[in-house]
C-alpha positions in Angstrom: -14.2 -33.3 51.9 -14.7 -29.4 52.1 -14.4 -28.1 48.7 -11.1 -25.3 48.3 -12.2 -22.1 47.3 -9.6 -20.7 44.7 -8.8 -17.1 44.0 -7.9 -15.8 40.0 -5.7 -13.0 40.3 -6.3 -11.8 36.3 -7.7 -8.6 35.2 -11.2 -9.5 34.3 -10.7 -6.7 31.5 -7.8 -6.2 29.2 -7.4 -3.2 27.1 -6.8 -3.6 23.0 -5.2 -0.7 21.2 -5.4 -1.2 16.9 -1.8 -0.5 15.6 -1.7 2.9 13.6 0.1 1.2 10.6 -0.5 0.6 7.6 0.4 -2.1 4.8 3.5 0.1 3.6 4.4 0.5 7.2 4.5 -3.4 7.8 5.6 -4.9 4.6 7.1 -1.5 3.3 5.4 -1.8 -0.2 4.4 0.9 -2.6 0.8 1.2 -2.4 1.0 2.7 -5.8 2.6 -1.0 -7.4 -0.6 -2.3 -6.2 -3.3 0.2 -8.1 -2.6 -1.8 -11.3 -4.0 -5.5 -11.7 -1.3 -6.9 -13.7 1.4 -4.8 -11.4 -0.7 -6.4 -8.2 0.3 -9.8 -9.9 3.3 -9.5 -10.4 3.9 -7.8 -6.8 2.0 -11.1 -5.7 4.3 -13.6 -7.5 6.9 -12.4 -7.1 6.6 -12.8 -3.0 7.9 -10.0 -0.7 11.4 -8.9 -0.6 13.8 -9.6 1.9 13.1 -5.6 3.5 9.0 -6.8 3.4 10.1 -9.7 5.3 12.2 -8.7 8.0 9.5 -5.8 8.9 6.9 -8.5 9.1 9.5 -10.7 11.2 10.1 -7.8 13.5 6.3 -6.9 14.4 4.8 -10.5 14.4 7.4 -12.2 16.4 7.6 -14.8 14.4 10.8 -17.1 13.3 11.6 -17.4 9.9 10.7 -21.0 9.2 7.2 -20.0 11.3 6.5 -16.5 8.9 7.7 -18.4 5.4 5.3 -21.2 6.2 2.3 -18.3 7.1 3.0 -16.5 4.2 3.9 -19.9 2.0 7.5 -18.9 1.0 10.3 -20.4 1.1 12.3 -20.0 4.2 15.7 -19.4 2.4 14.3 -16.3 0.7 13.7 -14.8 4.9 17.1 -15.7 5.9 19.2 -14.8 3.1 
């Protein structure tokens, strides 16, 4: 049996651009709250706000349940 010669019709090549954005651009934080280690902390524990978390939703893709898991919140706190 002759073997069937197949053609791939990709670009061998794909072109990757890096975003222009920044941490306050994505999860709309105040750099400044972060200088401070015990600020930092509480910024940490407190987990992002619901503004930090649609932004995030918006440029991953991801659904709620999918990004609270990721970011190991709870998923009520996305879709309130």
């Amino acid at each position: 049996m002759a073997k069937k010669i197949l053609k791939v019709s990709e670009p061998v090549a794909a072109l990757y651009q890096k975003a222009k954005m920044s941490v306050e651009d994505i999860l709309r934080v105040d750099l400044a709250d972060l200088e401070e280690p015990l600020s930092r902390l509480d910024t940490f524990r407190s987990g992002p706000d619901k503004s930090s978390f649609e932004s995030f939703k918006a440029l991953s893709g991801l659904d709620y349940e999918t990004l609270a898991d990721a970011l190991s919140v709870p998923a009520a706190q996305g879709s309130v």
